[in-house]
C-alpha positions in Angstrom: -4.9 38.3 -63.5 -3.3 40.7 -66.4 -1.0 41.9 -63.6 0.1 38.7 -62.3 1.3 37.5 -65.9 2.8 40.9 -66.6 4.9 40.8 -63.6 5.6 37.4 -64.3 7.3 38.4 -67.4 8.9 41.4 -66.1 10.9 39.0 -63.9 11.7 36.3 -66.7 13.1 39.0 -68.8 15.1 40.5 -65.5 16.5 37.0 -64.6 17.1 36.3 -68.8 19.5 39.3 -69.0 21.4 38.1 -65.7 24.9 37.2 -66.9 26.1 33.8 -66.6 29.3 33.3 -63.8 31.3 30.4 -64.0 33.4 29.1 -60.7 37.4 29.3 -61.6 39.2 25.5 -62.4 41.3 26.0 -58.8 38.2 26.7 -57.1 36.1 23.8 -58.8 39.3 21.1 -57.7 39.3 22.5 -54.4 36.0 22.1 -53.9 35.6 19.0 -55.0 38.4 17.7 -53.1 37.1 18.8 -50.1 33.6 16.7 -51.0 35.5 14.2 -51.5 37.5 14.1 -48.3 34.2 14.7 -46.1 32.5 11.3 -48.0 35.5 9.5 -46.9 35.7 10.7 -43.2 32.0 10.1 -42.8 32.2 6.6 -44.5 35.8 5.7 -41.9 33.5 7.1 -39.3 30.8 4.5 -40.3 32.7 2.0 -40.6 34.6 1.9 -37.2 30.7 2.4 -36.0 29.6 -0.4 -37.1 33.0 -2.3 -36.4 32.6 -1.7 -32.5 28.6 -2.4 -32.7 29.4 -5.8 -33.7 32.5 -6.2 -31.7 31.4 -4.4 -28.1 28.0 -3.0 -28.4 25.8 -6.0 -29.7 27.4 -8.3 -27.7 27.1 -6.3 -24.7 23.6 -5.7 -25.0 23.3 -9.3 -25.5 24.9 -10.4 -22.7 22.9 -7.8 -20.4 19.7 -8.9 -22.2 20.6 -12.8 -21.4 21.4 -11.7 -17.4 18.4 -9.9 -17.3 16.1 -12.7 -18.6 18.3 -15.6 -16.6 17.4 -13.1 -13.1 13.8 -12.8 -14.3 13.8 -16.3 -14.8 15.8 -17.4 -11.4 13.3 -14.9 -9.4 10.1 -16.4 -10.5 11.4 -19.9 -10.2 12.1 -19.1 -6.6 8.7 -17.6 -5.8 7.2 -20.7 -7.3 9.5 -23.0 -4.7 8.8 -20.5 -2.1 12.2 -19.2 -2.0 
């Protein structure tokens, strides 16, 4: 267990004496613009998702749903009659 902690130490005082690096200003606004760019995309990209769920999709699967259940509905109603 006197190893373990040793070692342990050994590697706090190597990563102490690292130096510190900081990113340059240009580098920082770059980056940050480029974040920023990709939350916008993704949240266009959301929105025209959801804009043509509620427009075409839902509705479509709706509709399908609705002449699904009304052939379900027309086909047991004619085994019933004897159609």
């Amino acid at each position: 267990m006197m190893s373990t902690d040793h070692q342990r130490d050994e590697v706090l005082a190597m990563v102490a004496s690292l130096k510190t690096r900081d990113v340059p200003q240009r580098h920082a606004d770059r980056l940050r613009n480029q974040c920023h760019a990709e939350l916008q995309a993704r949240t266009r990209r959301r929105a025209m998702f959801d804009m043509a769920f509620r427009r075409f999709i839902g509705p479509a699967l709706g509709g399908a749903w609705s002449l699904a259940y009304l052939v379900e509905l027309l086909r047991h109603a004619a085994a019933a009659y004897g159609f």
